[in-house]
VMD Tcl script that draws the C-alpha trace (Angstrom):
set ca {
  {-8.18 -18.93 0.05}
  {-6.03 -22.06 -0.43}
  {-5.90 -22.43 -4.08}
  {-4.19 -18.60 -3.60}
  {-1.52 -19.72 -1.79}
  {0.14 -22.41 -4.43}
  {-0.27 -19.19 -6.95}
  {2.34 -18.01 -8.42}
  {0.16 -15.12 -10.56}
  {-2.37 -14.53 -7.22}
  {-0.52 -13.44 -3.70}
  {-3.27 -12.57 -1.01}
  {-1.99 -9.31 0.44}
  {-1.06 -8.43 4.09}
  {-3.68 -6.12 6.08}
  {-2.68 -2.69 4.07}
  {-5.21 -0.39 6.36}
  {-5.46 2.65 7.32}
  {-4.53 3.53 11.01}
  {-6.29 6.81 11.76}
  {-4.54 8.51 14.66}
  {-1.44 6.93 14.57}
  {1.58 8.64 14.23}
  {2.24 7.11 10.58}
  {-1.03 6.39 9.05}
  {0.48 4.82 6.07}
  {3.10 2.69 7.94}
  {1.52 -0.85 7.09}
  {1.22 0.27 3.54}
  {4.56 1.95 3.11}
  {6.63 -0.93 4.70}
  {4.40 -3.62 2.13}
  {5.97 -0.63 -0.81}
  {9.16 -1.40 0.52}
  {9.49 -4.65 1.01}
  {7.99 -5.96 -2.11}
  {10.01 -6.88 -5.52}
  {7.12 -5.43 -7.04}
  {6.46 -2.53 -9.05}
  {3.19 -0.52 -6.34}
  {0.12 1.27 -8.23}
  {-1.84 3.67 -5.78}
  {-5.24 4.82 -7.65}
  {-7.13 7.82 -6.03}
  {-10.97 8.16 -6.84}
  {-10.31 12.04 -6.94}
  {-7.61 14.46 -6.65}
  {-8.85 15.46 -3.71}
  {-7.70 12.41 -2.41}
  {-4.51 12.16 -4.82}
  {-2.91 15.15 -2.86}
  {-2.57 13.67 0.51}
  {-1.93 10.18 -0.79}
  {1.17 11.36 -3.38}
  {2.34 13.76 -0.04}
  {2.43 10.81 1.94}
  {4.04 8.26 -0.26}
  {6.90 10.49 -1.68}
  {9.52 8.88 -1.83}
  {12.28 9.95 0.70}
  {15.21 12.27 -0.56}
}
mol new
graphics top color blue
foreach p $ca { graphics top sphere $p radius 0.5 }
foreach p [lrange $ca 0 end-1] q [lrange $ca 1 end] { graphics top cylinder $p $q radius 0.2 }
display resetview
């Protein structure tokens, strides 16, 4: 996607995926949340899936 790359509105993100059966599924994902400038909106389909999405992105206290 070249004319993405010159965009300042349109960023292609990094590989975000799931790793199942690693010890931190979420690690690509989480260290994308940390590192960006930007503000991060997760969207479940169902709050089934809400639960252990908003248990595994807390924030850390």
């Amino acid at each position: 996607m070249q004319d993405v790359e010159d965009s300042a509105w349109v960023q292609k993100l990094p590989d975000l995926s799931v790793v199942r059966g690693a010890e931190d599924p979420l690690a690509r994902f989480k260290e994308h949340a940390q590192r960006t400038p930007h503000k991060v909106l997760v969207l479940a389909e169902s709050a089934g899936r809400r639960e252990p999405c908003s248990t595994s992105c807390a924030p850390a206290t």
